[in-house]
MDTraj code that builds the backbone (N, CA, C; nanometers):
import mdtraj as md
import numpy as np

residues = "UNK UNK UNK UNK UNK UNK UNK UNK UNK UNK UNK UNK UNK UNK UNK UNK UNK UNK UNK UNK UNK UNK UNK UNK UNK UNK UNK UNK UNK UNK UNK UNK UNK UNK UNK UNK UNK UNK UNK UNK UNK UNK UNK UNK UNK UNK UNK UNK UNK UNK UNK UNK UNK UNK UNK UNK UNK UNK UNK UNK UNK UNK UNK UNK UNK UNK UNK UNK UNK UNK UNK UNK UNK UNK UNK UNK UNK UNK UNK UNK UNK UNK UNK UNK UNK UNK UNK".split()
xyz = np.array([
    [0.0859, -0.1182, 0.0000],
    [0.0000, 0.0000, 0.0000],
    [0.0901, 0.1240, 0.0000],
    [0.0724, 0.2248, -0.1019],
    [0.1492, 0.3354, -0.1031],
    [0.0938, 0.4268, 0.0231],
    [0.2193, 0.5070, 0.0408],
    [0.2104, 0.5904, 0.1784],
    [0.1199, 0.7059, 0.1340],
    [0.0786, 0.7761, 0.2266],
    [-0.0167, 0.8668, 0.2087],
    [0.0909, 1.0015, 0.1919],
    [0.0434, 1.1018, 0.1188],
    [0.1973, 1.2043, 0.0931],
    [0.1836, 1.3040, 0.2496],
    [0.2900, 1.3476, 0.2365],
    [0.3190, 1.3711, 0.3890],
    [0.2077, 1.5347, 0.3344],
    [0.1920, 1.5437, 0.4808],
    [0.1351, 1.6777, 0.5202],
    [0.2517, 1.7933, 0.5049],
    [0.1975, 1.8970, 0.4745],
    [0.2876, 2.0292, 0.4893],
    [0.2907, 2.0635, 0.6189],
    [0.4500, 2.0387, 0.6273],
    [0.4996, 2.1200, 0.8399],
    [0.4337, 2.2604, 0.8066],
    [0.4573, 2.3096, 0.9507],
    [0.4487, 2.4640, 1.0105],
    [0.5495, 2.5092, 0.9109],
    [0.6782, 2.5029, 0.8577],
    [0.7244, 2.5891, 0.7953],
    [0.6946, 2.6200, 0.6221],
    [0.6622, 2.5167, 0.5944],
    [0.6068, 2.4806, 0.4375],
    [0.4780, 2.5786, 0.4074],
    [0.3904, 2.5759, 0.5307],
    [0.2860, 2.6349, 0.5354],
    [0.3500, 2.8239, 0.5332],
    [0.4211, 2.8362, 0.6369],
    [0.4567, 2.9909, 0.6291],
    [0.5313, 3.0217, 0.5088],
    [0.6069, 2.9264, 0.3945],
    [0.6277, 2.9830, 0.2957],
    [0.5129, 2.9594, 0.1945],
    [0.4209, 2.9113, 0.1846],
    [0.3145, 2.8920, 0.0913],
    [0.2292, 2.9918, 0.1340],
    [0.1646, 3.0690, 0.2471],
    [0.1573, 3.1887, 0.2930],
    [0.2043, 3.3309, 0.2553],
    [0.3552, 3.3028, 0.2725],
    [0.4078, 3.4106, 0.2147],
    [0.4010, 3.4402, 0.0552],
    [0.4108, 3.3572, -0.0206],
    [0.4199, 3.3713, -0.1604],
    [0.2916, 3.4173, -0.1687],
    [0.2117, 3.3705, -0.1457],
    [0.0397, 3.4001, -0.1272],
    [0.0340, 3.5589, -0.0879],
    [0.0884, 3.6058, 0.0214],
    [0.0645, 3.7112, 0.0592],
    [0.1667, 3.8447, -0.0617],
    [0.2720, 3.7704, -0.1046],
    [0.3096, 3.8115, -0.2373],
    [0.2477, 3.8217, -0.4007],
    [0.1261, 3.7778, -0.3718],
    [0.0712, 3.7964, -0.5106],
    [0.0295, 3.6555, -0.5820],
    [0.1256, 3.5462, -0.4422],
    [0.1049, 3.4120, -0.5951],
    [0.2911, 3.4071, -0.6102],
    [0.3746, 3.5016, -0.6586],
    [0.5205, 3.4320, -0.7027],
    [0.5861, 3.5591, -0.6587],
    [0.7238, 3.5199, -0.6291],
    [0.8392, 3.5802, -0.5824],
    [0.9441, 3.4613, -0.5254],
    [1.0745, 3.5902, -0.5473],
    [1.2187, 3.5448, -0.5137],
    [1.2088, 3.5018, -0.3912],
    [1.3257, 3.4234, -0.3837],
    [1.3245, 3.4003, -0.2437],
    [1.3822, 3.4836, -0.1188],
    [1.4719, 3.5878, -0.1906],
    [1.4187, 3.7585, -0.1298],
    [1.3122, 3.7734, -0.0745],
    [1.2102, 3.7500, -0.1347],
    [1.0872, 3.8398, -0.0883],
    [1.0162, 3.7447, -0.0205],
    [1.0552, 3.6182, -0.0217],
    [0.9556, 3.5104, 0.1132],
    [1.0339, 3.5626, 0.1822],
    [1.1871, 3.5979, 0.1889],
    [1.2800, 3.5844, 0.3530],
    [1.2574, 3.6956, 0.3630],
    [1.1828, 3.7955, 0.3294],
    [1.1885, 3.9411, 0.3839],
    [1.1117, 3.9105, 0.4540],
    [0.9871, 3.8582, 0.5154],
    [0.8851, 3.7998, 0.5280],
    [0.8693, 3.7598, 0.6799],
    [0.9644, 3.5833, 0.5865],
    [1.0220, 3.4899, 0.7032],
    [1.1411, 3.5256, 0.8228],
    [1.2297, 3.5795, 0.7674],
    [1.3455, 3.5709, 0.8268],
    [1.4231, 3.4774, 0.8921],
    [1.4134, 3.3811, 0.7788],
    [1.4978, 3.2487, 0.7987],
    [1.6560, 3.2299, 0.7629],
    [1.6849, 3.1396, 0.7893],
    [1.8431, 3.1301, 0.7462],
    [1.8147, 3.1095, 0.5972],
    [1.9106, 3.1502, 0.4976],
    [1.8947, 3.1235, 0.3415],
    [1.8946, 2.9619, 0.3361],
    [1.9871, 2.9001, 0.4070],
    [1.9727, 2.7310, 0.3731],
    [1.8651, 2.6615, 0.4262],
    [1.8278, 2.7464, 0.5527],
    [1.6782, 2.6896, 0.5430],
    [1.5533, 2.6774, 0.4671],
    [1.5545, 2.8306, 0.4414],
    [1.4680, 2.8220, 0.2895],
    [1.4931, 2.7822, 0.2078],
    [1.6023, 2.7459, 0.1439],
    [1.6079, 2.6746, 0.0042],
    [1.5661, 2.5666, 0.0326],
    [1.6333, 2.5010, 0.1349],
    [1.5760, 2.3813, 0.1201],
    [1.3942, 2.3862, 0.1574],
    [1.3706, 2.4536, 0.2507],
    [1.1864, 2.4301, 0.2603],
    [1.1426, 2.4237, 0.0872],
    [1.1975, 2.5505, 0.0436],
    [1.1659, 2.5608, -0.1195],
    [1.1489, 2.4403, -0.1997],
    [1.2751, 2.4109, -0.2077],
    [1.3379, 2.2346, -0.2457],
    [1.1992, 2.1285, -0.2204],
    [1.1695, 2.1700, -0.1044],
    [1.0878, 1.9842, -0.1210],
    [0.9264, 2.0704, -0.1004],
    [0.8713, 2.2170, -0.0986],
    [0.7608, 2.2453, -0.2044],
    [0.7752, 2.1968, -0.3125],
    [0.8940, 2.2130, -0.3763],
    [0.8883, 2.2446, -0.5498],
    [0.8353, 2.0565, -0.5905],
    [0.9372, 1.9555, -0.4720],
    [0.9346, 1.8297, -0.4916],
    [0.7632, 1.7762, -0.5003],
    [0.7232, 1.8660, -0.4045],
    [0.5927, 1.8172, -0.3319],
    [0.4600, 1.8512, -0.4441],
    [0.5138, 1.9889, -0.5537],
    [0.4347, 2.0230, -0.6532],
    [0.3549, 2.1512, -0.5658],
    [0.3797, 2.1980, -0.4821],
    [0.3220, 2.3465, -0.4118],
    [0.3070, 2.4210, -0.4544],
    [0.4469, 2.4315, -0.5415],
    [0.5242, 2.5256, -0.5337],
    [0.5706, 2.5278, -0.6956],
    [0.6160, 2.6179, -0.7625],
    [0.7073, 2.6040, -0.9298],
    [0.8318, 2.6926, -0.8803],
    [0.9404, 2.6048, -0.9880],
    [1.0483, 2.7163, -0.9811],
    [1.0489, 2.7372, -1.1079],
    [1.0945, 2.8655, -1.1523],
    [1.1593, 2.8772, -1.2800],
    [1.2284, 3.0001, -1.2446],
    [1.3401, 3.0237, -1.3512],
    [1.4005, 3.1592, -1.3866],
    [1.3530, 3.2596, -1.3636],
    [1.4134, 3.3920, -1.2823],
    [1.3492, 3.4818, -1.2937],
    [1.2688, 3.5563, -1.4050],
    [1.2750, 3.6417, -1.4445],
    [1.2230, 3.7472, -1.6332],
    [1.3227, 3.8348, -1.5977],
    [1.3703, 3.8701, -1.4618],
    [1.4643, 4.0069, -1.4868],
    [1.5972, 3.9508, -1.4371],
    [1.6333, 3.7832, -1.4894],
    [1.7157, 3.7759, -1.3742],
    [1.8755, 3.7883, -1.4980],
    [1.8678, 3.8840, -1.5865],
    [1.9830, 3.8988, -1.6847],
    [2.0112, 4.0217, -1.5745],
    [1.9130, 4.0965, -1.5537],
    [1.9695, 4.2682, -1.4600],
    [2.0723, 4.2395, -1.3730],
    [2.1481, 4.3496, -1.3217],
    [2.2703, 4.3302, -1.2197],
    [2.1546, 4.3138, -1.0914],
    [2.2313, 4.2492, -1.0099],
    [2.1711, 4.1907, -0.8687],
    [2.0287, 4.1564, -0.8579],
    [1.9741, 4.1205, -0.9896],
    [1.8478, 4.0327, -0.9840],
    [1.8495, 3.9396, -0.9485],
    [1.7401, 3.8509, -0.8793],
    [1.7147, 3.7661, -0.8395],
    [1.6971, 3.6688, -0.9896],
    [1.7490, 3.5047, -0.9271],
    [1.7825, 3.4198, -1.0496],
    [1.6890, 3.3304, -1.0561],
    [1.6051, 3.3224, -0.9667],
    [1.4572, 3.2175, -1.0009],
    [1.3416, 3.2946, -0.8961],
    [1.2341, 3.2730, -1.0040],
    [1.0801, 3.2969, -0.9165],
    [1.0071, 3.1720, -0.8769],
    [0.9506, 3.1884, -0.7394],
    [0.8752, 3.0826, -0.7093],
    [0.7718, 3.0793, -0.7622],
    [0.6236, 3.0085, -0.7377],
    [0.5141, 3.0441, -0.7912],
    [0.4018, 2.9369, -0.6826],
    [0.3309, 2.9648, -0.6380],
    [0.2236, 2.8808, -0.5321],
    [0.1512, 2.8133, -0.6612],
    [0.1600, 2.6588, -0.6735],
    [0.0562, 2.6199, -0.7670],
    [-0.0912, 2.5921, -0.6902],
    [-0.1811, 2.5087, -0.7760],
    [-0.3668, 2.4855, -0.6636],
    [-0.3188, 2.3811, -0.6442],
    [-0.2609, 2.2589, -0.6326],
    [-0.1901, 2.2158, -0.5111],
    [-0.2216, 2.2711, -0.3860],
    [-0.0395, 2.3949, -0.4043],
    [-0.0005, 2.4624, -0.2502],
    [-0.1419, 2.5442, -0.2599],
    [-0.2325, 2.5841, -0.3027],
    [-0.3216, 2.6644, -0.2455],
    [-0.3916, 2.5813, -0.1469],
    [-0.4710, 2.4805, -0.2534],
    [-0.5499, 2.3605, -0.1543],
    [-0.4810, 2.3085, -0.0158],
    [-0.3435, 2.3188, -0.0302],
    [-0.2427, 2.2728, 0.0975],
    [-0.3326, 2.3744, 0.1870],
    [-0.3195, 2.5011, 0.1742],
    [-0.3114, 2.6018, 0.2471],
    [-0.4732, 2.6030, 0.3150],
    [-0.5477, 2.5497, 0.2344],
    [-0.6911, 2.5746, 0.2409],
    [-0.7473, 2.4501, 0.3409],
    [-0.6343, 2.3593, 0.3948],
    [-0.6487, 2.2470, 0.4457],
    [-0.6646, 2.3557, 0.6204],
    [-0.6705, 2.2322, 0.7400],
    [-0.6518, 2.2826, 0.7893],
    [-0.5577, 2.1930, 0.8528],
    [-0.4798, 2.2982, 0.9876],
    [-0.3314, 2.2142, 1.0479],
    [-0.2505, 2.2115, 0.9313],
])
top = md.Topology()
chain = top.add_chain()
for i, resn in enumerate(residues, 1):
    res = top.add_residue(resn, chain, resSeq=i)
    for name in ("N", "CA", "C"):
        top.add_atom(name, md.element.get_by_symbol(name[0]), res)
traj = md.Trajectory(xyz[None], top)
């Protein structure tokens, strides 16, 4: 019998939140302005959204500019429905 997929922790939830409270997508600048987590913590929370399907990564659009950010996140209806769960 396959496992049931894990639930989103307390922190998965505050970055699926934050992007949310961002519009839907942003750098990961703009979740940690937010959060104020360690950067390796967030990547990795990022990391296993993106695994989990929450979440999209792709390339930024401005990320040729000097000190642009190099990928945007994006909350998919997945991470919304995550969010819409409760706990």
């Amino acid at each position: 019998m396959p496992s049931p997929e894990p639930r989103s922790g307390p922190q998965e939830r505050r970055v699926l939140e934050a992007l949310v409270t961002l519009g839907g997508s942003g750098s990961s600048a703009d979740v940690n302005a937010s959060l104020n987590m360690r950067p390796t913590e967030l990547h990795r929370i990022l990391s296993r959204c993106v695994e989990r399907e929450l979440i999209t990564r792709e390339p930024h659009p401005r990320r040729d500019q000097p000190r642009a950010p190099q990928l945007l996140f994006t909350v998919t209806a997945a991470g919304r429905a995550r969010l819409a769960e409760r706990g």
